[in-house]
C-alpha positions in Angstrom: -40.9 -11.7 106.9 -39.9 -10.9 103.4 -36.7 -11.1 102.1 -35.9 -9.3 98.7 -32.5 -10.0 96.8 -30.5 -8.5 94.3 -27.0 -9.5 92.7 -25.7 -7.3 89.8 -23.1 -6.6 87.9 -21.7 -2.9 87.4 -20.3 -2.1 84.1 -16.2 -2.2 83.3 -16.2 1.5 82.0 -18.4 2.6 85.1 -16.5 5.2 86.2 -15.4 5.3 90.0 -17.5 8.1 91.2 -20.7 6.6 89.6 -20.3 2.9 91.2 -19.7 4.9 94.3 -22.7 6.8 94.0 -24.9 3.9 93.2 -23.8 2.0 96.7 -24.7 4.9 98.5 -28.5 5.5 96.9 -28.7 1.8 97.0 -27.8 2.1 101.0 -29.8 5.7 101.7 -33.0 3.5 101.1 -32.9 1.8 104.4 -33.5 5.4 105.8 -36.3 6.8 102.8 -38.4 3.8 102.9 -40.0 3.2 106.1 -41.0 -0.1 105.4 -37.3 -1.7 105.1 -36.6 -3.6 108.6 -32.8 -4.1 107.0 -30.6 -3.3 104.1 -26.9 -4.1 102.9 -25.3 -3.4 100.1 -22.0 -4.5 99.1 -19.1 -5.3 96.9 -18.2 -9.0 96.3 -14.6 -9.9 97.8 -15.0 -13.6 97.6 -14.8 -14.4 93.3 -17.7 -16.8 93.2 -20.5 -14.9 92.4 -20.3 -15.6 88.4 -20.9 -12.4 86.6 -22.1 -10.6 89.5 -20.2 -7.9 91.4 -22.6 -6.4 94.0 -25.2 -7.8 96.0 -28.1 -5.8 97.5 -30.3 -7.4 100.4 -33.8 -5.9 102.1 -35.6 -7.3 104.5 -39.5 -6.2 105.0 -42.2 -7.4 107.7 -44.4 -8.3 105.0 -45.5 -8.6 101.5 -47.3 -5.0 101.7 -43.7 -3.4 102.8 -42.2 -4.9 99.9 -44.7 -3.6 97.6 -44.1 -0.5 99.4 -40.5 -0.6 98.3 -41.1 -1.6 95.0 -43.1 2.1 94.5 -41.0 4.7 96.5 -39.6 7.1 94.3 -36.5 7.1 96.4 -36.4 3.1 95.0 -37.8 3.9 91.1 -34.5 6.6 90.9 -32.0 3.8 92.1 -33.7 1.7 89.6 -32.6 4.1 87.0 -29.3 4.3 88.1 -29.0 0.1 87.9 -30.3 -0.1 84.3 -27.1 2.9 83.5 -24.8 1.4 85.2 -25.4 -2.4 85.4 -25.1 -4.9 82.6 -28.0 -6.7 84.5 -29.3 -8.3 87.8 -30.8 -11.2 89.3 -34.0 -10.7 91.7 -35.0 -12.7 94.1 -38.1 -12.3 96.7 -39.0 -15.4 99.3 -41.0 -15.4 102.2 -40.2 -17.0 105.3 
């Protein structure tokens, strides 16, 4: 199993709407991309995550499905989306 992680951080002058819009692209993925065993996507409530307000976690059978992932255009337009409305992310991919 593969586990992909992603903390980031959505801009202050992000209007409403457009954080809003970015969970829910973030969160249609686990139905576009067949190889995503799990996804969650979600608001930090807890104030210890630094910088970061937003985490994003996917979970994939395998290396391949992640790779898979990476190249969906479902995925590439939610990238966009992050670099507009994010001030940046962390990434982090571990197999277990």
């Amino acid at each position: 199993m593969v586990d992909h992680l992603v903390f980031f951080a959505v801009r202050e002058e992000t209007a409403q709407e457009a954080a809003e819009d970015l969970l829910s692209s973030i969160q249609a993925l686990k139905d576009e991309v067949s190889s995503a065993v799990d996804l969650s996507v979600g608001e930090d409530f807890s104030g210890r995550s630094g910088e970061y307000t937003h985490a994003l976690f996917v979970r994939f059978e395998d290396r391949d499905g992640l790779q898979e992932y990476m190249q969906h255009p479902a995925h590439l337009t939610v990238v966009e989306k992050l670099d507009e409305r994010t001030t940046g992310r962390i990434v982090v991919d571990y197999e277990f």
